[in-house]
C-alpha positions in Angstrom: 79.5 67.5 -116.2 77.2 69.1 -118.8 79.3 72.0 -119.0 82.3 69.8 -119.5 80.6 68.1 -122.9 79.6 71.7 -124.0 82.9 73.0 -123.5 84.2 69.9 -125.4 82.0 70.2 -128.5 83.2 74.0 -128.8 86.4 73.3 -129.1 85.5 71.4 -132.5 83.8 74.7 -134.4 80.8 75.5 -135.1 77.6 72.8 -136.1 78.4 73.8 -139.5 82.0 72.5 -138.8 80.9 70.2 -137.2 78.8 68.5 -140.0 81.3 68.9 -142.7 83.7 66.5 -140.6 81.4 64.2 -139.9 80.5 64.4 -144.0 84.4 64.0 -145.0 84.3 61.2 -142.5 81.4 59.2 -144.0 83.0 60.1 -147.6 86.0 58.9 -147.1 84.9 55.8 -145.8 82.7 55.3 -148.6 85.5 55.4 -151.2 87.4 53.5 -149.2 84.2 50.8 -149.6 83.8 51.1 -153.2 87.7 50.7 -153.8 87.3 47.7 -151.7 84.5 46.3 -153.9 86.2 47.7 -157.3 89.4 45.1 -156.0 87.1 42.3 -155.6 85.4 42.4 -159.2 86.8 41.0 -162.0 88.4 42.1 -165.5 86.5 43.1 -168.4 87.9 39.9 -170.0 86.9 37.7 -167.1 83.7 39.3 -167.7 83.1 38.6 -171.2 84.6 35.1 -170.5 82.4 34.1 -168.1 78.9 33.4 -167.3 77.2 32.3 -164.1 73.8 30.8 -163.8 71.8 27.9 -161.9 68.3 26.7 -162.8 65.2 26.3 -161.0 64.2 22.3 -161.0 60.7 21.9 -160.5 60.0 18.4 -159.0 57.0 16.2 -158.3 56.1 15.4 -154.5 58.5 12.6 -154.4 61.2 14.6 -155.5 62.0 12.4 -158.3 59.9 13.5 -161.3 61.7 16.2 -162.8 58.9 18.4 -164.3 60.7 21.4 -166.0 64.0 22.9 -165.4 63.5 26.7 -165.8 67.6 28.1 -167.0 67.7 31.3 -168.2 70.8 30.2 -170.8 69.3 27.4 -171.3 69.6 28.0 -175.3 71.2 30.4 -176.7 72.7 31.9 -180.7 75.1 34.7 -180.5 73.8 37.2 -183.3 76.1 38.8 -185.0 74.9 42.8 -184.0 74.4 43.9 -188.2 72.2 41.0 -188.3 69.7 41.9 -185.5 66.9 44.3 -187.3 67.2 47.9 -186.8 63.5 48.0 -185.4 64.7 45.6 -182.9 67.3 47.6 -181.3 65.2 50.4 -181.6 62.5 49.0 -180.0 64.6 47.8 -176.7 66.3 51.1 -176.9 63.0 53.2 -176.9 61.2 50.8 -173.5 64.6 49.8 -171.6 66.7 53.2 -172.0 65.8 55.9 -174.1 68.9 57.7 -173.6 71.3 54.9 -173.7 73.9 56.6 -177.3 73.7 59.2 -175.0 74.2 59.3 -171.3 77.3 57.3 -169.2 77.7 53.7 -168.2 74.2 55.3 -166.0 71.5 57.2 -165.8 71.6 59.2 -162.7 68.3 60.8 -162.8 66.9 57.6 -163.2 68.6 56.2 -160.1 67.3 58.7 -157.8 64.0 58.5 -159.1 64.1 55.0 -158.1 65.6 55.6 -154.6 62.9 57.8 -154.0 59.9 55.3 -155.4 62.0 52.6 -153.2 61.7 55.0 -150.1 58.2 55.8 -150.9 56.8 52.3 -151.4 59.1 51.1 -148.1 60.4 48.2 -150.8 62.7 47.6 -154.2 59.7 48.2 -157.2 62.3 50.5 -159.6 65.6 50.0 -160.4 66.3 52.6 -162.4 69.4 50.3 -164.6 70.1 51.5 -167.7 71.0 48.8 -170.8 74.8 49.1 -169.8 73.7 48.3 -165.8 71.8 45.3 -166.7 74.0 44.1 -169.1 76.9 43.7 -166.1 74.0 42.8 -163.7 73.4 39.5 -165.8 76.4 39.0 -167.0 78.6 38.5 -164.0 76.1 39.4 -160.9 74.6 37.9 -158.1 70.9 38.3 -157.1 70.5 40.0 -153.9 68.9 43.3 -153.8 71.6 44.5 -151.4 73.2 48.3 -151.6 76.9 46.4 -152.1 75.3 45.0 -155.2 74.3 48.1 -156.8 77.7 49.6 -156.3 79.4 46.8 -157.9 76.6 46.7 -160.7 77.1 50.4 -161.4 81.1 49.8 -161.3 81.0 46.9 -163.7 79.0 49.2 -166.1 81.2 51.9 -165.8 84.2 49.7 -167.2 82.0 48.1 -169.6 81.5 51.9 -170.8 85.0 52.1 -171.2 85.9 49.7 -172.8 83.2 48.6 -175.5 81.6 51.2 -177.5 77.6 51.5 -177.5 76.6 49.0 -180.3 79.0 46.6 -178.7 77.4 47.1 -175.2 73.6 46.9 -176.9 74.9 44.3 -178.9 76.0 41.8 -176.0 72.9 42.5 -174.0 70.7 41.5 -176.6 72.6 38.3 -176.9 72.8 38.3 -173.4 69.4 38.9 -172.0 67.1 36.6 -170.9 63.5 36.2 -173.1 62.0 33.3 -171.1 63.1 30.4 -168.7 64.7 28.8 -171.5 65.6 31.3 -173.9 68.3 33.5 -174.2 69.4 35.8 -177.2 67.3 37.8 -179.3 67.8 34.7 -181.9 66.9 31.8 -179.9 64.2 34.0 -178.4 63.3 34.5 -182.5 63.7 31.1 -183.0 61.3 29.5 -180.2 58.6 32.3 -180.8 58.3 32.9 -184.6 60.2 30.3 -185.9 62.3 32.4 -188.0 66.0 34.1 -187.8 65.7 37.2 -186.2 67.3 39.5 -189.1 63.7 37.8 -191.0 61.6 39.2 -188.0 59.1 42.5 -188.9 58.5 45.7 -186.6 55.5 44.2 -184.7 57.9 41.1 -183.9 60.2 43.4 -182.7 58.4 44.9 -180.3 57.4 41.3 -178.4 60.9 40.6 -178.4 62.1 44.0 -176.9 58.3 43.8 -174.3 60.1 40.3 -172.6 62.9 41.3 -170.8 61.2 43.1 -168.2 59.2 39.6 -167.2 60.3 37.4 -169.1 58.3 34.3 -167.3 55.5 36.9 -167.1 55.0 37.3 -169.9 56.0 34.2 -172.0 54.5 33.8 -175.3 53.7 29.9 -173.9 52.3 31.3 -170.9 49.1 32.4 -169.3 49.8 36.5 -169.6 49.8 36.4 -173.0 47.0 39.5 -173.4 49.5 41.0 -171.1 52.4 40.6 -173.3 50.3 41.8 -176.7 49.3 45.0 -174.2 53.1 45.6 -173.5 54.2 45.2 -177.0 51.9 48.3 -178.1 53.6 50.5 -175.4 56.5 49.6 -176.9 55.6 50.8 -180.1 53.7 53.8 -179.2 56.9 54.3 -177.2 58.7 54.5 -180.5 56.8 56.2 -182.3 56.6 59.4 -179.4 60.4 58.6 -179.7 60.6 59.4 -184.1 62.1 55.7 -184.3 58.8 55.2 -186.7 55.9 57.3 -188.3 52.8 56.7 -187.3 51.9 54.5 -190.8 54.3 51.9 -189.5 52.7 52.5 -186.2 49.2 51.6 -187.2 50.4 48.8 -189.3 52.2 47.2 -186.1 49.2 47.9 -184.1 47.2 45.7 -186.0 49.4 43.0 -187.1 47.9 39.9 -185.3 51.2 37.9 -183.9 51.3 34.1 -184.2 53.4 32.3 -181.7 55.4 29.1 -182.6 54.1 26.8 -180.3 55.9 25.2 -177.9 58.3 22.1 -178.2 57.4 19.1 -176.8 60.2 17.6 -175.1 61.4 19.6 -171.6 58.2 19.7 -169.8 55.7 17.6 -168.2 52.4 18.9 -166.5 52.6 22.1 -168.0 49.5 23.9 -166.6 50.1 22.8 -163.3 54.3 24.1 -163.9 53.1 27.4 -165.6 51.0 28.2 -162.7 53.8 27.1 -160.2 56.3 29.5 -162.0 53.4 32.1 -161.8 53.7 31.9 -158.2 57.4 31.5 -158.0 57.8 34.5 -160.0 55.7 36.6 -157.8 56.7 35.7 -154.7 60.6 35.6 -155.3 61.3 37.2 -158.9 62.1 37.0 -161.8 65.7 36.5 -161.8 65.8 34.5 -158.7 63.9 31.8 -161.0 65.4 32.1 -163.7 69.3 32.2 -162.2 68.6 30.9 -158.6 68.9 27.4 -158.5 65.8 26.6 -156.6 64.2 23.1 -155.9 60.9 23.1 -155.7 58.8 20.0 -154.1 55.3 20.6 -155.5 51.9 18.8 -154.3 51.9 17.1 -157.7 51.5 13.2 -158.0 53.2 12.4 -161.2 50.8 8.9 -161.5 47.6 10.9 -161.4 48.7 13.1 -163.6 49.3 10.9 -166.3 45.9 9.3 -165.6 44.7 12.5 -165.5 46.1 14.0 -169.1 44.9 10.3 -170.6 41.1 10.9 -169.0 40.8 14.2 -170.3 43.1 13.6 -173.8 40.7 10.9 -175.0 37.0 12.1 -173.3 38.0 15.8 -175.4 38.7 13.6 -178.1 35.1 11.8 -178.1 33.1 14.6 -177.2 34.7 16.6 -180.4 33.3 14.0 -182.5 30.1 13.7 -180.9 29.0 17.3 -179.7 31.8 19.3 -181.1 33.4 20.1 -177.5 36.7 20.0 -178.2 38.4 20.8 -174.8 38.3 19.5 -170.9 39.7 20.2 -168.0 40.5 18.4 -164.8 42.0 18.9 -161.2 42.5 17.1 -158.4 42.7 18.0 -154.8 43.3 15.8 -151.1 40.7 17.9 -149.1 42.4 16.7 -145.8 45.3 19.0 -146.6 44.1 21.3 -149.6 47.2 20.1 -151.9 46.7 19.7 -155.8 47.7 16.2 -156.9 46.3 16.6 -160.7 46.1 19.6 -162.5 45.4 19.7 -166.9 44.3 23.2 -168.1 43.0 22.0 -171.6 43.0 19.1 -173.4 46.8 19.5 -175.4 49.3 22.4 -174.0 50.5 22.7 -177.0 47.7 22.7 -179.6 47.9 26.3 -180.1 45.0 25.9 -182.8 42.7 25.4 -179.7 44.2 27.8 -177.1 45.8 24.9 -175.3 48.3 27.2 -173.3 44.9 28.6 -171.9 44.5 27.0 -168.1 40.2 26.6 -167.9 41.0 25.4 -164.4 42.4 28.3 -163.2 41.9 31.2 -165.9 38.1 30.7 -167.2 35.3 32.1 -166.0 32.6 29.3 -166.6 29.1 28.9 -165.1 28.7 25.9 -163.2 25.1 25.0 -163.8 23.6 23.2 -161.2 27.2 21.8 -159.8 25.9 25.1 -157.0 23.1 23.9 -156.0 24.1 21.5 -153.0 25.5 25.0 -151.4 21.6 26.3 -152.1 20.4 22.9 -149.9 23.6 23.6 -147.2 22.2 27.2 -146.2 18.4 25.2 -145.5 20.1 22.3 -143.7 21.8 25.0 -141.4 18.5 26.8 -141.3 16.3 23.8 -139.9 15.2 22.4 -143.3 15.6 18.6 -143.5 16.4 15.4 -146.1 13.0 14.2 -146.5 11.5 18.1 -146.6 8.7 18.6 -148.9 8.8 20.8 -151.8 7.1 21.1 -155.1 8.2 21.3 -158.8 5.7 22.6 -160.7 5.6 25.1 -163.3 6.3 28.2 -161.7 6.7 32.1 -162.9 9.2 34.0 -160.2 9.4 37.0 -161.3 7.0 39.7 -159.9 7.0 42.0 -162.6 3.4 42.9 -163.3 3.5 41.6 -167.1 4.4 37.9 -166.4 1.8 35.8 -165.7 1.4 33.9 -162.3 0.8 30.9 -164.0 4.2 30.7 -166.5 4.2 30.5 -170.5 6.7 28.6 -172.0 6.3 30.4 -175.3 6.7 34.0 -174.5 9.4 35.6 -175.5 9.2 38.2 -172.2 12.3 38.3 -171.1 11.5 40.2 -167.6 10.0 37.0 -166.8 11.5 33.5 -165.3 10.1 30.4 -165.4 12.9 27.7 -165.8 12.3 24.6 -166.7 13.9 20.5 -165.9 16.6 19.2 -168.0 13.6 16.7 -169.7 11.0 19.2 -169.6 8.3 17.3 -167.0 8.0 18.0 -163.6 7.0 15.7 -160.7 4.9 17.5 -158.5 5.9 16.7 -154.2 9.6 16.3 -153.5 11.7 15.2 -151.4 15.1 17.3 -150.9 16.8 14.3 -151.2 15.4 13.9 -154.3 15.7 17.0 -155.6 19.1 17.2 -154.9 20.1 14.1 -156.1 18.5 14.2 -159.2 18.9 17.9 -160.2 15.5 19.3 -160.2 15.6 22.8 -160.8 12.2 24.4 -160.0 12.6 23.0 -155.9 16.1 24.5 -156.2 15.4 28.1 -156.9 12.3 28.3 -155.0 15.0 26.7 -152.0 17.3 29.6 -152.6 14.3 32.1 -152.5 13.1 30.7 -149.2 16.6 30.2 -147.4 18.1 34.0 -148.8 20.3 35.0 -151.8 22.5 36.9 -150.6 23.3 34.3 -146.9 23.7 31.6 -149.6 25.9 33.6 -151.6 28.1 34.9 -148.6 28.4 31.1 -147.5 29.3 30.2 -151.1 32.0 33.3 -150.6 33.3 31.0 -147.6 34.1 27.8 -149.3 36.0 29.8 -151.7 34.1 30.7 -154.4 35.3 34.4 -154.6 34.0 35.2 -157.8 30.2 35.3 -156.8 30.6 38.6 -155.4 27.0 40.4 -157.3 24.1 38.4 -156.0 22.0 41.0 -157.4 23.3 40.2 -160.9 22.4 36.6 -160.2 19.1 36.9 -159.0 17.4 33.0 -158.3 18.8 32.1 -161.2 22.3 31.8 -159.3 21.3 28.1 -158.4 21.1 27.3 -161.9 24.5 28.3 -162.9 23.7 32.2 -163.0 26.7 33.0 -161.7 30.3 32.1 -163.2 33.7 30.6 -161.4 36.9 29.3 -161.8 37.1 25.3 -162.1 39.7 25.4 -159.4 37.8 27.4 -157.0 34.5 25.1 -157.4 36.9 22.2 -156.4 37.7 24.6 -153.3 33.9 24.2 -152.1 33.5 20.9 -152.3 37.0 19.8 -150.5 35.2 21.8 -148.3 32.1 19.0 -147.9 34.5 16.4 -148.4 36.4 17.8 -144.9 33.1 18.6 -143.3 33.2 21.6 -143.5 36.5 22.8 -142.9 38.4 24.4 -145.5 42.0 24.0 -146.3 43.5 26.6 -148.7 44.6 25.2 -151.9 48.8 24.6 -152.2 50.8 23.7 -155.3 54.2 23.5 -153.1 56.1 21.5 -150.7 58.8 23.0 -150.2 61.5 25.5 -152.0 65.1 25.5 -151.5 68.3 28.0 -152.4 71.3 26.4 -154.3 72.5 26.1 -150.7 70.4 24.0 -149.9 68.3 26.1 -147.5 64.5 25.8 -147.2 62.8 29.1 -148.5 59.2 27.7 -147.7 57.6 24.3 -146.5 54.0 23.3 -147.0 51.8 24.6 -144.1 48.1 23.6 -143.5 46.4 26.6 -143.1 42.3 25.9 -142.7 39.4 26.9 -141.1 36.0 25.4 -140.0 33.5 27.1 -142.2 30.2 25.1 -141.9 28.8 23.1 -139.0 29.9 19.3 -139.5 26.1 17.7 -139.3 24.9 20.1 -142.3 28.1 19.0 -144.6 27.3 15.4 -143.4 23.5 16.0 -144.5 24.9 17.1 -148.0 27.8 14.3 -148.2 25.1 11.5 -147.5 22.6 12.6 -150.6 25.5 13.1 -153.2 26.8 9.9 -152.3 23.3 7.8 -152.5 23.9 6.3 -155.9 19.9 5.1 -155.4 18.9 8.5 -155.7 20.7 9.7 -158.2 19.6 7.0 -160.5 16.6 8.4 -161.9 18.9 11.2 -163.0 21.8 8.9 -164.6 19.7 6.1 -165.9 21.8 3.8 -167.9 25.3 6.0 -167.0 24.6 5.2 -162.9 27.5 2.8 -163.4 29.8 5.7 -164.5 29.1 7.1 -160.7 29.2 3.9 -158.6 32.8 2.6 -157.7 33.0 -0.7 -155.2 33.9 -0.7 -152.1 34.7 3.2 -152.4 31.8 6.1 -151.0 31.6 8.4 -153.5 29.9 11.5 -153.8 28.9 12.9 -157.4 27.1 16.6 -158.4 26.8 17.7 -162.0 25.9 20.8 -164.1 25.4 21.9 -167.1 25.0 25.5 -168.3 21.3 26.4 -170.4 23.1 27.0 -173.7 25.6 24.0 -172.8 29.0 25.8 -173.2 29.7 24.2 -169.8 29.4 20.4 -168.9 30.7 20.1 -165.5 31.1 16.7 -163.2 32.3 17.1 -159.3 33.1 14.1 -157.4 34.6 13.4 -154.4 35.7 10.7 -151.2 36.8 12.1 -148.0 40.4 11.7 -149.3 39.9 12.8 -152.9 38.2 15.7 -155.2 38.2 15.8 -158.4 36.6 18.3 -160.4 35.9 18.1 -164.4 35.1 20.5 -167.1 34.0 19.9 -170.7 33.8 22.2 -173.5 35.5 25.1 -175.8 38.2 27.0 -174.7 36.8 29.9 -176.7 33.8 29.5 -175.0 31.5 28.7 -177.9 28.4 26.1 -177.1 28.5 22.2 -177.8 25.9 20.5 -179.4 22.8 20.1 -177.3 23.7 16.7 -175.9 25.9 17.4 -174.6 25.2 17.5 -171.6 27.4 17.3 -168.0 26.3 13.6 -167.9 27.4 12.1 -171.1 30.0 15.3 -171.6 32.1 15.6 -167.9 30.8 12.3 -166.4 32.5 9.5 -168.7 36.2 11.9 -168.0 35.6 12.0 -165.0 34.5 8.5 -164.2 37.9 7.1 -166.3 40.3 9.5 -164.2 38.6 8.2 -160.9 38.5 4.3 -161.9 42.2 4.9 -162.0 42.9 7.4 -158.9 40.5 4.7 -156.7 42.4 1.2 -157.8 44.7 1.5 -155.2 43.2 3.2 -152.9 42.0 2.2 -149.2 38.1 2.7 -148.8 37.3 5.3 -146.8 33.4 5.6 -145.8 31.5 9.3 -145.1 30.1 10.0 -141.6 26.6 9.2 -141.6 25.0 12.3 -140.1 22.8 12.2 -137.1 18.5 11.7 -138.1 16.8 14.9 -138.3 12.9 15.4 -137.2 11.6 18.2 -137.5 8.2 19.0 -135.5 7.1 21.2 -138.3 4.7 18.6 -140.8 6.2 19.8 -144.2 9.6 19.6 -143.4 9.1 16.5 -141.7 8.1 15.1 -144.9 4.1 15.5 -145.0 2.4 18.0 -147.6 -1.4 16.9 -147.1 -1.8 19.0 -143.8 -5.8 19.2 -142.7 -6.5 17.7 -146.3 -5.3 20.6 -148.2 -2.4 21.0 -149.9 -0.5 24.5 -150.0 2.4 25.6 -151.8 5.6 25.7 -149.7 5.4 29.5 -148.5 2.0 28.8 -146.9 3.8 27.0 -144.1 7.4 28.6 -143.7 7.8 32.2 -142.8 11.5 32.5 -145.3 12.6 34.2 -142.3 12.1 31.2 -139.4 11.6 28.1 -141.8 11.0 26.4 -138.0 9.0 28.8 -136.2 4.9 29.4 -136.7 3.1 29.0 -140.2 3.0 32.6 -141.6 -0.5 34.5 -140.5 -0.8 35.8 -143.7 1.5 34.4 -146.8 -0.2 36.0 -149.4 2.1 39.1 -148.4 4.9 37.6 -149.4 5.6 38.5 -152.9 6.5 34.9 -154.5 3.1 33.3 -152.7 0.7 33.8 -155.6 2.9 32.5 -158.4 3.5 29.6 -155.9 0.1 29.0 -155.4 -1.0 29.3 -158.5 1.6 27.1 -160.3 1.3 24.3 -157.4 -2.8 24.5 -157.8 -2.9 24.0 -161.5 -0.7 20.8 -161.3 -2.9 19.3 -158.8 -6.0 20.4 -160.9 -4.3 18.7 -164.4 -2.5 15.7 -162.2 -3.9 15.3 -158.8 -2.3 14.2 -155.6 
């Protein structure tokens, strides 16, 4: 038999032979293939006369709030070609395809160099299309990535090639291409983003316009890339300039032109944050063109009624804190922690007050320090690690810092900055108290020394659970990290305390439903994807002080009616940042979160009033009167009595009629287990002592 199949394959010539047959083969039957697809494109004519696109509808979660309809010809001018500017052709020429007056309908090196970077990467991230290839791409094309489509898309170009000269071709794509969701045409695209026609627009303009195309939701002028864009638009020009297109006087000149974008209309769009950071994720998960050309429906998690309430709540508190502390901006979101989807979502005060960097999302783009809105994570970690409610500890005056030239008793005048004494909000402190207390009414000094005692960097790996990603450097934070040392995103903050409001158990955040094709077929559907990160009984310990509106009164004073809702359990933290660029209120009921930040977009301080409670709390408060009107109440689950054996975290500080600071009766690693032999080696004990020991000496027990 086996000499039978070798005797068979001699008879067809040598391997050499052998190969070129099978090569003629495989050629002949891929000219047959492209014939085939040449036959089943159309004319030039039928080209130019027709154009083929479907927009992306972004919906609320009922499907019938249209929020924004993303179509790439949505609006478009036809430019005559001697009326775009010279730098702008030269500009697109010099980023899209250098060698476009020169080389065929394609660039072949380019297309290999992108087969190879596909092969490499083991997906599509080159294309390697020159100006004439993605002028038939968008002109006539489908979307799919498919080997069929680049034949046809190099075909296409070929003709085009053929039958337009270059400044025809150029000229059509620029009219052609897309330069946002909305905007097509270098003159619309002019239009929208300078307000001017685009023979009127300079070299630095240029270069924006010829940096969009690449991304254009990316990179939108109105979006949230916008550093991105500026960054892109000086490649372009250095890319000119290497090019001789301009000498390097216009160069510098462009370089430092500052570029003012028109801002945008009014009318098309509603939620606008929440839809810019939908088509973020749109874009990155399914491309550019797909959104722009697709025809998706997209089912978000947004609740058009809160919304509204929302966009009101934050529109007029803004609007009273600029008057009163010069805070000119807010943000707010809203989250249902049983399933991790965002109901509410405004980034700044006005989207379009460009004045004010209103495109700018606080919620989900600025870095802000919380305060003190951390410090019921601090309390979490010493519930989990035996510590109780009614645990004793002391604010006092303290020094924590070691360092040999900062006094163990602190001095609020010195201007030593290795030391670190903070102070409370009023600047009194109370002596004993409780954790309840502390916690509820935002005591610092108990706080820090609680974050000492229960471990930095366990509280900060905990905090990394709940989803606050961005304390990553507990070593940068030192102590102070319970007083706002660190910084996070608005969004993320909300994250943690869904987390407490779902004892415990985290769901990731969602901003979709669902997303369908033009066919009708679902892309993606909302999936609950959580996990249990904290035991339910600490959550519960947490969820029962926050929502104690007795003991948060001696914090809140004459606002406590901000914070109390009937017939609703609610749970309230606040925080404000030392130099109050940050005023932050966090509410929640086990079915709602809602998260609050007041202040400046550009991050500059408020006046020194203002503060979370009379700054976050009154936006807050309005956006959950609203949010709770219809809503059925819904109680937290009280969590089971803890009694600890030990006498100071049971509650009792005068132990064998003495009085010790904390550390002389928990060992920071066993809070539980035996009272340390000998404290004083712990490094903290003698500023504890000392600060404790002076207060009883001035005030008594």
């Amino acid at each position: 038999m086996k000499f039978f199949q070798l005797k068979n394959i001699r008879k067809l010539g040598s391997p050499l032979q052998l190969a070129g047959i099978i090569i003629s083969f495989l050629a002949i039957v891929l000219f047959i293939f492209i014939i085939y697809l040449a036959k089943t494109l159309p004319s030039i004519q039928e080209i130019a006369a027709q154009q083929i696109t479907q927009s992306t509808k972004i919906y609320d979660r009922t499907g019938t709030a249209l929020l924004y309809e993303i179509s790439k010809n949505g609006k478009r001018t036809v430019a005559p070609f001697n009326q775009i500017p010279q730098t702008l052709k030269d500009a697109t020429i010099s980023i899209e395809d250098q060698n476009f007056y020169n080389e065929p309908a394609f660039d072949l090196k380019g297309i290999l160099r992108a087969i190879l970077a596909n092969i490499t990467s083991r997906g599509i991230v080159q294309g390697g299309s020159t100006i004439t290839q993605q002028l038939a791409r968008n002109a006539f094309l489908t979307l799919d990535q498919t080997f069929s489509r680049k034949i046809k898309e190099l075909i296409l170009a070929i003709k085009l090639n053929q039958y337009y000269s270059k400044d025809q071709i150029l000229g059509l794509y620029l009219n052609e291409v897309s330069y946002g969701p909305t905007t097509s045409g270098v003159e619309s695209a002019s239009e929208a983003y300078f307000g001017k026609a685009v023979e009127n627009i300079d070299l630095a303009q240029s270069a924006v316009l010829a940096a969009l195309p690449q991304a254009p939701t990316y990179y939108s002028p109105w979006g949230s890339h916008v550093s991105s864009l500026l960054t892109r638009q000086q490649t372009v020009l250095k890319k000119m300039y290497e090019l001789g297109k301009i000498n390097k006087k216009q160069l510098d000149a462009a370089l430092a032109e500052k570029i003012v974008f028109q801002p945008r209309s009014l009318s098309g769009i509603n939620a606008p944050h929440f839809v810019t950071a939908v088509q973020d994720y749109l874009v990155q998960k399914y491309g550019e063109e797909m959104v722009d050309n697709g025809g998706l429906k997209v089912i978000t998690t947004l609740d058009w009624t809160l919304q509204q309430e929302a966009e009101s709540a934050v529109s007029a508190g803004a609007s009273q804190n600029e008057k009163l502390y010069n805070g000119k901006n807010a943000s707010l979101v809203a989250e249902d922690p049983k399933t991790g989807q965002i109901l509410a979502m405004v980034g700044s005060r006005n989207y379009f007050d460009s004045k004010n960097e209103g495109n700018f999302n606080v919620a989900t783009q600025g870095l802000r320090q919380p305060g003190s809105s951390l410090k019921p994570f601090v309390y979490l970690r010493a519930f989990q690690k035996g510590f109780a409610p009614q645990s004793i500890l002391f604010d006092v005056p303290t020094e924590f810092s070691t360092d040999s030239s900062c006094p163990s008793l602190p001095d609020f005048n010195s201007t030593n900055t290795a030391c670190f004494h903070p102070q409370n909000f009023e600047g009194t402190f109370v002596g004993p108290i409780s954790i309840r207390n502390a916690l509820a009414q935002s005591v610092n000094i108990p706080a820090v020394k609680m974050l000492y005692m229960v471990g930095l960097r366990d509280t900060v790996t905990n905090m990394n659970s709940f989803g606050l990603t961005t304390l990553n450097n507990p070593d940068a934070y030192g102590l102070s990290l319970t007083l706002g040392g660190g910084a996070v995103h608005l969004i993320d903050l909300l994250k943690a305390y869904s987390v407490l409001a779902a004892e415990g158990t985290l769901h990731n955040q969602k901003m979709i439903l669902t997303v369908q094709d033009s066919s009708g077929k679902i892309l993606e559907s909302y999936n609950d994807e959580n996990a249990q990160v904290s035991d339910v009984q600490s959550v519960r310990l947490i969820n029962d002080i926050l929502s104690d509106s007795n003991a948060r009164s001696g914090l809140f004073q004459g606002s406590l009616g901000l914070t109390v809702f009937p017939g609703h359990d609610v749970a309230l933290k606040t925080g404000t940042s030392n130099d109050y660029r940050d005023a932050w209120a966090m509410g929640y009921t086990p079915s709602l979160v809602v998260g609050v930040w007041a202040g400046n977009n550009n991050n500059s301080p408020m006046q020194k009033n203002g503060s979370s409670i009379l700054a976050a709390v009154p936006i807050w408060s309005s956006f959950m009167a609203q949010a709770l009107q219809n809503a059925s109440s819904e109680s937290f689950i009280a969590p089971d009595p803890v009694n600890p054996s030990k006498p100071i975290l049971a509650g009792n500080y005068l132990i064998d009629n003495q009085v010790h600071s904390e550390l002389y009766y928990i060992d920071k690693n066993n809070p539980t287990g035996a009272d340390p032999i000998n404290p004083w080696l712990d490094p903290q004990f003698q500023n504890w002592e000392t600060g404790l020991q002076a207060w009883i000496k001035r005030n008594g027990i």
